[in-house]
PAFI-309921 format. One record per residue (C-alpha): z, y, x; residue number from 1; residue in three letters. Coordinates in steps of 0.05 Angstrom, whole numbers. Example, Ala and Ser with C-alpha at 12.3 -4.5 7.8 and 13.67 -1.06 7.14 Angstrom:
residues 2
+--------+--------+--------+-----+-----+
:     up :  north :   east :   n : res :
+--------+--------+--------+-----+-----+
:    156 :    -90 :    246 :   1 : ALA :
:    143 :    -21 :    273 :   2 : SER :
+--------+--------+--------+-----+-----+
***
This chain:
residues 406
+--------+--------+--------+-----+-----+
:     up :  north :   east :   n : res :
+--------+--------+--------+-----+-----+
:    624 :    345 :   -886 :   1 : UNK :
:    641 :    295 :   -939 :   2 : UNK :
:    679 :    228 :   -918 :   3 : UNK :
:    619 :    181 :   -909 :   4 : UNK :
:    635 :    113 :   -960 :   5 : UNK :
:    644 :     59 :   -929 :   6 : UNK :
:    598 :      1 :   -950 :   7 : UNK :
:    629 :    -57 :   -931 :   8 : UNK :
:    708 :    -87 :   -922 :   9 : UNK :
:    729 :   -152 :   -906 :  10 : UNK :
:    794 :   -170 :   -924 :  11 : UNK :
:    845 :   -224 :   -955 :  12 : UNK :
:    905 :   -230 :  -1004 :  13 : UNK :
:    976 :   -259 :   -969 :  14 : UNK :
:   1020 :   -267 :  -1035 :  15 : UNK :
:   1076 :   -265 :   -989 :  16 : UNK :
:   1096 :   -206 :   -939 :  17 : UNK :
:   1101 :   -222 :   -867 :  18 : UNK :
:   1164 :   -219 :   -832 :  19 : UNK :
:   1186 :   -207 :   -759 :  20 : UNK :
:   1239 :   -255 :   -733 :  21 : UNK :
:   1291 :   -239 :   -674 :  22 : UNK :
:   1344 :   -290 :   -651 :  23 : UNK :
:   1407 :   -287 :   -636 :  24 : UNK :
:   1389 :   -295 :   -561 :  25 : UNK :
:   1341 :   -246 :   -559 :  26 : UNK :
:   1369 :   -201 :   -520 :  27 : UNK :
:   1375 :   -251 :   -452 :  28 : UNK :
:   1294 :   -261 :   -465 :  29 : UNK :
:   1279 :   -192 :   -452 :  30 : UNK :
:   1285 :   -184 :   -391 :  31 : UNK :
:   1225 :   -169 :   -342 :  32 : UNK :
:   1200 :   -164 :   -268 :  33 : UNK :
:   1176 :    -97 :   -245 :  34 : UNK :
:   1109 :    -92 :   -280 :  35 : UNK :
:   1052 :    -91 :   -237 :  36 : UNK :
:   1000 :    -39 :   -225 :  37 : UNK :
:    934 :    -80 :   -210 :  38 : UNK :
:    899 :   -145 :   -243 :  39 : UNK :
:    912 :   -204 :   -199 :  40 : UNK :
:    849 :   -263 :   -186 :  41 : UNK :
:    907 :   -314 :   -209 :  42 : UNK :
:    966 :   -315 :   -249 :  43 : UNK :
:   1027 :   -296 :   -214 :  44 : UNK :
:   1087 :   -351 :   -207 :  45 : UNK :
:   1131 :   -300 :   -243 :  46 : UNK :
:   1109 :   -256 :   -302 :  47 : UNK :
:   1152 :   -229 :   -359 :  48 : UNK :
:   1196 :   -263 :   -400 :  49 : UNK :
:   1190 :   -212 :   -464 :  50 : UNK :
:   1196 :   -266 :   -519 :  51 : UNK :
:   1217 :   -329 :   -479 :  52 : UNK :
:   1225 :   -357 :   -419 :  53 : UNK :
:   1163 :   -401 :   -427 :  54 : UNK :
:   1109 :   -345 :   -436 :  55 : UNK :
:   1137 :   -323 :   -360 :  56 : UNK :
:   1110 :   -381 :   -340 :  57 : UNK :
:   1041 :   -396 :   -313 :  58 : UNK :
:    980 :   -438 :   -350 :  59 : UNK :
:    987 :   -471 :   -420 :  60 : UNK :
:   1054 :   -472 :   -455 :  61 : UNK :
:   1053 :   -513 :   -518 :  62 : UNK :
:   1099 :   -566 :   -546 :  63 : UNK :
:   1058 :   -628 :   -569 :  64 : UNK :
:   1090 :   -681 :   -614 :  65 : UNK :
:   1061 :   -727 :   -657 :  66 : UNK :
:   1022 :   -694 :   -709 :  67 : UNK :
:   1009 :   -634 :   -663 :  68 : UNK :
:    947 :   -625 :   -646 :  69 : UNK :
:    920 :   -624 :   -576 :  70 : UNK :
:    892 :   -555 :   -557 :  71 : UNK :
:    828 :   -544 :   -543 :  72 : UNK :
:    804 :   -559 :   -474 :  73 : UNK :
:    739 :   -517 :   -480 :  74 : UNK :
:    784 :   -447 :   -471 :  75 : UNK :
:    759 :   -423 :   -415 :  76 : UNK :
:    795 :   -348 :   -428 :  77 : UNK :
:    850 :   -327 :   -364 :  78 : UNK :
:    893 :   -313 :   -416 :  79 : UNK :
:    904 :   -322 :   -501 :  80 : UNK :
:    959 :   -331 :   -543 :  81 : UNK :
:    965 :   -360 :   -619 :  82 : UNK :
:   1020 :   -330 :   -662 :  83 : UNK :
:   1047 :   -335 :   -732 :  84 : UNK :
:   1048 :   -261 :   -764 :  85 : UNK :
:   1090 :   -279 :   -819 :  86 : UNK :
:   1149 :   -305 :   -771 :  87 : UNK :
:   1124 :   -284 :   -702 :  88 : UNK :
:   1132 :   -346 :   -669 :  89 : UNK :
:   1088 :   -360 :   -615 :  90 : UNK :
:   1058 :   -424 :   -627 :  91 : UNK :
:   1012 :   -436 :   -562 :  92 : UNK :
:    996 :   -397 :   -503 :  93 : UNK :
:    965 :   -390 :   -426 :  94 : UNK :
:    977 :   -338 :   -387 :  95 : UNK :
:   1008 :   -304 :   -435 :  96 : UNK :
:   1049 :   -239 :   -394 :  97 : UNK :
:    987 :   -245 :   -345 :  98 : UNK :
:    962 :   -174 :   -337 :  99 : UNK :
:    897 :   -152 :   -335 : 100 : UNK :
:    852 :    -99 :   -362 : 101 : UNK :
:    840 :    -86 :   -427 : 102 : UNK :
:    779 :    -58 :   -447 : 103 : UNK :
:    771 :    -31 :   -513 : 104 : UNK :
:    829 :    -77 :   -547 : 105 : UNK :
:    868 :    -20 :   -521 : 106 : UNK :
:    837 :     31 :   -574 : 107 : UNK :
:    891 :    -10 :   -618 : 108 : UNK :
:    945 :     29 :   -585 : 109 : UNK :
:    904 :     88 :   -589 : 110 : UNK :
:    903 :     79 :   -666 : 111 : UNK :
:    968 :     59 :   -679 : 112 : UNK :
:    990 :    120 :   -644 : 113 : UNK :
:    949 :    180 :   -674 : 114 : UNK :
:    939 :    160 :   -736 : 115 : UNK :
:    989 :    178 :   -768 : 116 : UNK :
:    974 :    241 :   -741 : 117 : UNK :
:    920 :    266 :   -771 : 118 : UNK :
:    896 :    274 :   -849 : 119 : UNK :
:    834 :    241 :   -864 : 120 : UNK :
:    801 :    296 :   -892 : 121 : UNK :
:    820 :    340 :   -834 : 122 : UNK :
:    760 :    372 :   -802 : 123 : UNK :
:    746 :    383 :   -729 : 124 : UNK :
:    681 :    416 :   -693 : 125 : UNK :
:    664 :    378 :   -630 : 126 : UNK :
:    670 :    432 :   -568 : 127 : UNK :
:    628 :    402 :   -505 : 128 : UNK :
:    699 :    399 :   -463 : 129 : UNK :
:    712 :    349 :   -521 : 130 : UNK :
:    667 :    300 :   -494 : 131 : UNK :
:    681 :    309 :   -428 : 132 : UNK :
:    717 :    260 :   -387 : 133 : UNK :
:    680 :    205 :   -410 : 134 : UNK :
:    655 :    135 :   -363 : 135 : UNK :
:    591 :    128 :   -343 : 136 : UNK :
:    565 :     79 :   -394 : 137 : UNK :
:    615 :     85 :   -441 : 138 : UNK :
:    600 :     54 :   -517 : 139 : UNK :
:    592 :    110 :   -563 : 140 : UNK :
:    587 :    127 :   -633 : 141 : UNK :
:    546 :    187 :   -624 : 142 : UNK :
:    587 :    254 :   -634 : 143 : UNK :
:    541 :    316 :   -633 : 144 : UNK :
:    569 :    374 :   -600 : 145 : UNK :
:    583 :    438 :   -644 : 146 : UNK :
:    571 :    387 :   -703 : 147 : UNK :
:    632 :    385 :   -746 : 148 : UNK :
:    665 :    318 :   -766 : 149 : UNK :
:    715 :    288 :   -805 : 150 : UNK :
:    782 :    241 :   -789 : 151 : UNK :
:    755 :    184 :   -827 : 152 : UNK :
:    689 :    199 :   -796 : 153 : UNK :
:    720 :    198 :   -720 : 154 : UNK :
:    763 :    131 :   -741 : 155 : UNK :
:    705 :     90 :   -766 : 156 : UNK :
:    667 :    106 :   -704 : 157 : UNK :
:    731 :     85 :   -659 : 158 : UNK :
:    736 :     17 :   -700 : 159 : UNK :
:    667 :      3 :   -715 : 160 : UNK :
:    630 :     28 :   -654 : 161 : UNK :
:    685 :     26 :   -609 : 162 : UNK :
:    662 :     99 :   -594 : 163 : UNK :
:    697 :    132 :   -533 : 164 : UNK :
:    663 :    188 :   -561 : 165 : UNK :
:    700 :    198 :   -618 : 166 : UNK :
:    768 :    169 :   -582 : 167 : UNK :
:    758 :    234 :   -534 : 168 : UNK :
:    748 :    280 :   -591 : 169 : UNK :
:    811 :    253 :   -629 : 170 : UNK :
:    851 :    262 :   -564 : 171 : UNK :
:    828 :    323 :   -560 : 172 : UNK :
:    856 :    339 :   -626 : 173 : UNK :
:    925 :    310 :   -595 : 174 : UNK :
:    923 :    369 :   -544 : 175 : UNK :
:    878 :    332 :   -494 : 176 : UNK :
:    870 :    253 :   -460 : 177 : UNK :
:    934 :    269 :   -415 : 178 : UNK :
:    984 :    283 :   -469 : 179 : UNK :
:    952 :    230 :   -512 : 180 : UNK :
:    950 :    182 :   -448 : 181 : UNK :
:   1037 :    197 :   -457 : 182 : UNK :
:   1039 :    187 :   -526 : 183 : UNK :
:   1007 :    121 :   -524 : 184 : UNK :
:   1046 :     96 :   -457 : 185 : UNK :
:   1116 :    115 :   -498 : 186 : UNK :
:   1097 :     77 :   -555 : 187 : UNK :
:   1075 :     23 :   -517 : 188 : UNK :
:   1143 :     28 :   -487 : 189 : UNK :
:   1178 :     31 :   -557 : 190 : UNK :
:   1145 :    -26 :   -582 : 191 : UNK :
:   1172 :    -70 :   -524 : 192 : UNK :
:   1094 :    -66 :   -491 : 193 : UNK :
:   1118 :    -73 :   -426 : 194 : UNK :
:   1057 :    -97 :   -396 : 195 : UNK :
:   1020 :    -46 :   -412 : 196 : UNK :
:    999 :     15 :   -364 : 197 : UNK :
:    953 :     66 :   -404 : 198 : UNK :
:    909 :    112 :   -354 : 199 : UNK :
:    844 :    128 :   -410 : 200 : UNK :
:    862 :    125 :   -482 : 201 : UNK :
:    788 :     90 :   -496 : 202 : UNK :
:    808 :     33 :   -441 : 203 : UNK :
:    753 :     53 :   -405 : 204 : UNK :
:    762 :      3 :   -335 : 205 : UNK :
:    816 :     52 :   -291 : 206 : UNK :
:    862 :     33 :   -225 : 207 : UNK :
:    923 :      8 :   -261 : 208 : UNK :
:    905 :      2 :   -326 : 209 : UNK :
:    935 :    -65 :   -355 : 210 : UNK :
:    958 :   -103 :   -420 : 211 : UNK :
:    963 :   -167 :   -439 : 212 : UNK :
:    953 :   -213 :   -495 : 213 : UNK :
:   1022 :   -215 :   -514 : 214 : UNK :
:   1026 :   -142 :   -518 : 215 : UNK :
:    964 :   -134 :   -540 : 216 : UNK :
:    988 :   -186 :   -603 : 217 : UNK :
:   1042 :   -140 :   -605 : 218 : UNK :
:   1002 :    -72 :   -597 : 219 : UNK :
:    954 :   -108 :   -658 : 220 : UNK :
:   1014 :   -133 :   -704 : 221 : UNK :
:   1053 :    -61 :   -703 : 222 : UNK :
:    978 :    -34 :   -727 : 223 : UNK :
:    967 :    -70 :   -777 : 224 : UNK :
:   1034 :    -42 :   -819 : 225 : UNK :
:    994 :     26 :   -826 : 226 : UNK :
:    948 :     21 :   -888 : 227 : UNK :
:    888 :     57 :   -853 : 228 : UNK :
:    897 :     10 :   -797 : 229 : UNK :
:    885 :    -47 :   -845 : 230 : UNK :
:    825 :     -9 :   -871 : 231 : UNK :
:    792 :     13 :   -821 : 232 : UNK :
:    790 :    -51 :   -772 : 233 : UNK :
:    776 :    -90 :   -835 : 234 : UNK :
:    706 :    -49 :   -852 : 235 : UNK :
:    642 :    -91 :   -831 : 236 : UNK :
:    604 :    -32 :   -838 : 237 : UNK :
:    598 :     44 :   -860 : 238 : UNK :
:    558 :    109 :   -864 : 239 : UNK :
:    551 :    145 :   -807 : 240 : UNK :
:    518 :    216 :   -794 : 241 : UNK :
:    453 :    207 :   -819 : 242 : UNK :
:    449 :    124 :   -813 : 243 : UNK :
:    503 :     59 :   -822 : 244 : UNK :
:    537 :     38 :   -766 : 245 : UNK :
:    568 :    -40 :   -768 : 246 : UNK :
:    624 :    -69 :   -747 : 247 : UNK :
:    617 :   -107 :   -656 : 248 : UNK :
:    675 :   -152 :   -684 : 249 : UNK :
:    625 :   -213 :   -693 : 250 : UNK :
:    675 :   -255 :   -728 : 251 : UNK :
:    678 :   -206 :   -777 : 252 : UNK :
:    610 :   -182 :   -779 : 253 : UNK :
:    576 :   -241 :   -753 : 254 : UNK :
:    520 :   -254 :   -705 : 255 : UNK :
:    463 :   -298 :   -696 : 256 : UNK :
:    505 :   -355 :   -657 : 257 : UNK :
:    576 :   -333 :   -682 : 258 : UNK :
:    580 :   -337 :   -763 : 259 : UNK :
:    633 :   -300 :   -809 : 260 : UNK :
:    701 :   -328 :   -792 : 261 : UNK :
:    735 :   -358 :   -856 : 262 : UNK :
:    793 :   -310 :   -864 : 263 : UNK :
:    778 :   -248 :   -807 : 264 : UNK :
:    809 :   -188 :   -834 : 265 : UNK :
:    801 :   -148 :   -755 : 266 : UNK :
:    826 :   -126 :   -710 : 267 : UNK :
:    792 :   -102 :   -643 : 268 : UNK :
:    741 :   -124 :   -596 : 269 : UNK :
:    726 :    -97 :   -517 : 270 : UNK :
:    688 :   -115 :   -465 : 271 : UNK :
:    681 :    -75 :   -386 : 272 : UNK :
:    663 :   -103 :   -318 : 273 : UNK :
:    732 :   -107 :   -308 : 274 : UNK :
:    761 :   -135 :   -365 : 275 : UNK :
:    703 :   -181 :   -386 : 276 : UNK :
:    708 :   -196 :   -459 : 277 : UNK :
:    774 :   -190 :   -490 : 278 : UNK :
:    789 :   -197 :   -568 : 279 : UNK :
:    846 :   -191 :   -616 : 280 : UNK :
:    835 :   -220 :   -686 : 281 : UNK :
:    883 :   -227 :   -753 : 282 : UNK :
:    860 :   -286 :   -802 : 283 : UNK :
:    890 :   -321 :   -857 : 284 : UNK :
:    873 :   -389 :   -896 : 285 : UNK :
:    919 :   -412 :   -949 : 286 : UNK :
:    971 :   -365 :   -944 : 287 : UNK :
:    982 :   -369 :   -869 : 288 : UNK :
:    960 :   -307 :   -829 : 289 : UNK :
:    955 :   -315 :   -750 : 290 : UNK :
:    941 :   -269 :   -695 : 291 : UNK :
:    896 :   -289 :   -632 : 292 : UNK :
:    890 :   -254 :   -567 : 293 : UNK :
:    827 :   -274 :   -514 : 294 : UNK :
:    824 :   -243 :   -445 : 295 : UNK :
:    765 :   -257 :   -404 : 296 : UNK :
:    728 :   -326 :   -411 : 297 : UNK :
:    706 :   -352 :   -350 : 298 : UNK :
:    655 :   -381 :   -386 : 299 : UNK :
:    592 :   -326 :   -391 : 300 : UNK :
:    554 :   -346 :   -451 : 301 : UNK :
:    536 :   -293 :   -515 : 302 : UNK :
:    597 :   -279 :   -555 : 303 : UNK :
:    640 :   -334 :   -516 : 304 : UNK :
:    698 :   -286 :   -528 : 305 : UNK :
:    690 :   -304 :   -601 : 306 : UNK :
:    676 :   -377 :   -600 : 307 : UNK :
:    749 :   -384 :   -565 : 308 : UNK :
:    782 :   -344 :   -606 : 309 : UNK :
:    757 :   -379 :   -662 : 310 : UNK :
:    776 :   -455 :   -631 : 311 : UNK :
:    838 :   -422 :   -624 : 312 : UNK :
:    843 :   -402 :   -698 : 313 : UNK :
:    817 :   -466 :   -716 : 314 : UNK :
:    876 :   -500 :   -667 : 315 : UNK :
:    935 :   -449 :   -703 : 316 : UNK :
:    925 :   -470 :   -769 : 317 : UNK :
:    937 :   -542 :   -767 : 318 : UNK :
:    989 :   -533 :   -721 : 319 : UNK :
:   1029 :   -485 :   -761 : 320 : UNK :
:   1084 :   -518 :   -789 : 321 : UNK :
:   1079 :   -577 :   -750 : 322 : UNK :
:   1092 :   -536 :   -681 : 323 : UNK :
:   1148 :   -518 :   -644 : 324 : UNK :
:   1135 :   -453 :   -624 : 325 : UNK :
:   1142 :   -432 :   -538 : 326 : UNK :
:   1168 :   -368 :   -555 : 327 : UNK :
:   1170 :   -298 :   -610 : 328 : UNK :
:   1148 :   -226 :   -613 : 329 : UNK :
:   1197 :   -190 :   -599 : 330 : UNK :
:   1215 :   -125 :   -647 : 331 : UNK :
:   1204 :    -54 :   -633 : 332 : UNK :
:   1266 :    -18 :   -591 : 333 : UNK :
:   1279 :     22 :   -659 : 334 : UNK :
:   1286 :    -48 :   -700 : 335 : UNK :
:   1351 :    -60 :   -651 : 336 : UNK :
:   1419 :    -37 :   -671 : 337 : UNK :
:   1445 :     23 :   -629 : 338 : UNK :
:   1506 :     20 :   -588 : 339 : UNK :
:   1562 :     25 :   -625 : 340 : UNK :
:   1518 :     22 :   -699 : 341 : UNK :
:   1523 :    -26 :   -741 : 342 : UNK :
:   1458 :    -68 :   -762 : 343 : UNK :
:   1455 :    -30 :   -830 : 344 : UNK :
:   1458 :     37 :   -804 : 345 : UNK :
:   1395 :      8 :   -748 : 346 : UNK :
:   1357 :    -18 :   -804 : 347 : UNK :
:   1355 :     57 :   -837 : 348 : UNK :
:   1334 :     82 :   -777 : 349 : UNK :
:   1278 :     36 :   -765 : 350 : UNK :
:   1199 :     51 :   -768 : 351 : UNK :
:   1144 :     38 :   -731 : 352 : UNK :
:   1148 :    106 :   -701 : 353 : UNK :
:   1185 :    163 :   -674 : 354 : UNK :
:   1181 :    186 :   -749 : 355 : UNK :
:   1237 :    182 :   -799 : 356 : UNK :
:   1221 :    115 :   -846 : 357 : UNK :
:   1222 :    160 :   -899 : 358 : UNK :
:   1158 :    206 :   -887 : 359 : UNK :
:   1126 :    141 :   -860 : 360 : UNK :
:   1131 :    106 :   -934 : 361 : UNK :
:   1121 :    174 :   -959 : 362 : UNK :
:   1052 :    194 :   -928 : 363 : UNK :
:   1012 :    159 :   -875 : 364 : UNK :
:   1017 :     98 :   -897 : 365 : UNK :
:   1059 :     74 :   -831 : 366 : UNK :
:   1104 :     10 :   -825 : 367 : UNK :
:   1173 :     16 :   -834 : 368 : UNK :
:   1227 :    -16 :   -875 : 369 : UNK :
:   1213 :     30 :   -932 : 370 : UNK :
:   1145 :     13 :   -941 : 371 : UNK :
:   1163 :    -59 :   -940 : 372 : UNK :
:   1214 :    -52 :   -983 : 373 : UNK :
:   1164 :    -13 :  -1035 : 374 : UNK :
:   1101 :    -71 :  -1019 : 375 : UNK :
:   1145 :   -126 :  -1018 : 376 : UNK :
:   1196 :   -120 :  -1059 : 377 : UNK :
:   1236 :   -153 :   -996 : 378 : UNK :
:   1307 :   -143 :   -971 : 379 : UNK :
:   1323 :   -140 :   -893 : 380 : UNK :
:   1364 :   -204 :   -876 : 381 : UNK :
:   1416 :   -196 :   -820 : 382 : UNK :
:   1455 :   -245 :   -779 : 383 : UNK :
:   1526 :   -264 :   -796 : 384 : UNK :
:   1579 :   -206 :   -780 : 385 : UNK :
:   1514 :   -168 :   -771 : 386 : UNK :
:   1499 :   -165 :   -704 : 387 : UNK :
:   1421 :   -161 :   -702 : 388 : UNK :
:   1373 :   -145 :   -748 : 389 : UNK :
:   1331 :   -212 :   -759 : 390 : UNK :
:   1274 :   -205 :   -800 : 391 : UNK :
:   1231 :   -155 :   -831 : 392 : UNK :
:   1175 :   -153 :   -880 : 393 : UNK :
:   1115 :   -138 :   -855 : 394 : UNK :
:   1066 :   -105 :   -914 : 395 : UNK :
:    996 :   -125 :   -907 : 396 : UNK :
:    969 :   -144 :   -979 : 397 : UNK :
:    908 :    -89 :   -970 : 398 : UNK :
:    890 :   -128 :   -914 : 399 : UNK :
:    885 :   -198 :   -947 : 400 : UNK :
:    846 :   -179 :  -1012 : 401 : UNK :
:    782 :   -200 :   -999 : 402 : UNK :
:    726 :   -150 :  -1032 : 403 : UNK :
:    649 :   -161 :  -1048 : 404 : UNK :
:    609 :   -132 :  -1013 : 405 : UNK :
:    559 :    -93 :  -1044 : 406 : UNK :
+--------+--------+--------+-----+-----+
***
């Protein structure tokens, strides 16, 4: 069947591209306690130290000076985290190595994994072992079986709809939800995730299933270097099958108590017993584009995941520039110079994938230092004596070019 057109994108212009910064001491920072299999009721005394010292550390870690604002004490979430895409400093953050499940905001691993995997116009008829698997009550974008869909049709229903219908159908695609359940716990693992256990590739609430909203800022960040990432978590709505389906992001889409964030461009939303409501979201106001993770308000009221994480937004972008920030994001493993290579020989290696750079900026529209290089026009800077690779643009014009809607 014809891709369905999509009838609605949100989305903002950054003039400059975004870059990921590692410091010389980066190394020492990476270090991590045994992860844990299970969500704790409090935040443990000792957590991971994946980007600094200070997100290891329990309950708010921000550094107010005069001109700082004060964060806002209305955040009820167990854990959130305000970062700078362009430099990937961490400018705020509670809890932020605290694990705990997921929910949905763990499709973004899903996505960043398979789809580079898959042409869009690739077709696929749904078999009934396709669907099958599934939680009891899971969200769903309503695959037919023995109908036959699309790529682009199965994506917009796994970012729009949050559809673990069309999440099992993909896997399915990706020789079934154990192999893709690998695939997305090694790239977890290559992008320095280490938080993160993957059991269901929909984050569907399992035993041991666990992020956090540092990787999850991580998981969300890596994403958004893939084109059809940008798109897709970007459309407020789209045609469906036989009707529209629109966008549960509600600061993209908006709601009746939530309006239209100033600046949303995605990324994911999720919400399971579990997990209560967790959110990842990419804005960007005068040039600056930030990334904010909520876990689980304690506070129950309609869309409360959203309010936060826009108080948090709100909080970023005076602060940036005026903050110090508590800690980075850290690089993907492939960004890091092997043993014995020098930086410039890493750098050639590097993409946001197992896949050479070169069939990334070549085809799916994947990060890597190519496509950078081709959006940005940019140049990777190393240290002195070249040591470490420190900083990388990131290419997300698509993204920030905001379109009428029709």
């Amino acid at each position: 069947m014809p891709a369905p057109k999509q009838t609605g994108r949100r989305s903002l212009l950054v003039t400059s591209a975004t870059l990921l910064s590692l410091s010389a001491t980066a190394p020492a920072a990476l270090a991590a306690p045994t992860p844990s299999t299970s969500a704790t009721a409090t935040p443990p005394a000792r957590m991971s130290t994946v980007g600094g010292e200070r997100l290891g550390q329990p309950g708010t870690q921000v550094n107010l000076a005069p001109g700082v604002p004060v964060v806002p004490k209305d955040v009820t979430a167990r854990s959130w985290i305000v970062t700078d895409a362009e430099s990937g400093d961490v400018l705020a953050a509670h809890n932020a190595h605290w694990q705990l499940p997921p929910a949905s905001t763990l499709k973004m691993l899903f996505a960043d994994t398979l789809l580079p995997r898959f042409p869009k116009t690739m077709e696929h008829k749904v078999a009934p072992s396709d669907l099958a698997g599934m939680g009891e009550g899971s969200s769903v974008v309503g695959i037919k079986e023995g109908r036959t869909y699309n790529v682009h049709d199965l994506w917009l229903g796994v970012f729009l709809r949050s559809g673990n219908d069309a999440v099992h159908v993909l896997s399915a695609m990706n020789d079934g939800v154990e192999q893709t359940v690998k695939d997305m716990q090694n790239h977890a693992d290559e992008l320095q995730a280490r938080d993160t256990h993957v059991i269901s590739p929909d984050g569907y609430d399992e035993p041991g299933q666990l992020s956090s909203a540092y990787d999850l800022t991580l998981i969300a960040r890596s994403g958004l270097q893939k084109k059809d990432f940008r798109d897709y978590c970007s459309t407020v709505s789209a045609k469906f099958g036989d009707g529209e389906i629109r966008n549960t992001n509600r600061l993209l889409s908006g709601d009746t108590d939530v309006p239209v964030y100033q600046g949303i461009a995605g990324v994911k939303n999720g919400n399971t017993t579990n997990a209560g409501a967790t959110f990842t979201g990419v804005a960007e106001r005068n040039g600056r584009v930030l990334l904010v993770t909520v876990m689980n308000p304690e506070k129950r009221e309609h869309n409360e995941v959203y309010k936060e994480t826009a108080k948090l937004f709100d909080w970023g972008f005076q602060a940036a520039g005026k903050v110090n920030p508590v800690g980075e994001l850290v690089p993907p493993k492939s960004a890091l110079p092997s043993p014995g290579a020098s930086a410039g020989q890493s750098a050639r290696n590097h993409g946001s994938g197992s896949k050479p750079v070169a069939d990334d900026a070549a085809g799916s529209g994947s990060g890597g230092v190519g496509i950078a290089a081709a959006i940005a026009g940019g140049v990777l800077v190393l240290l002195a004596g070249g040591a470490f690779l420190i900083n990388r643009r990131w290419p997300l014009p698509d993204l920030m070019r905001r379109r009428p809607r029709p």
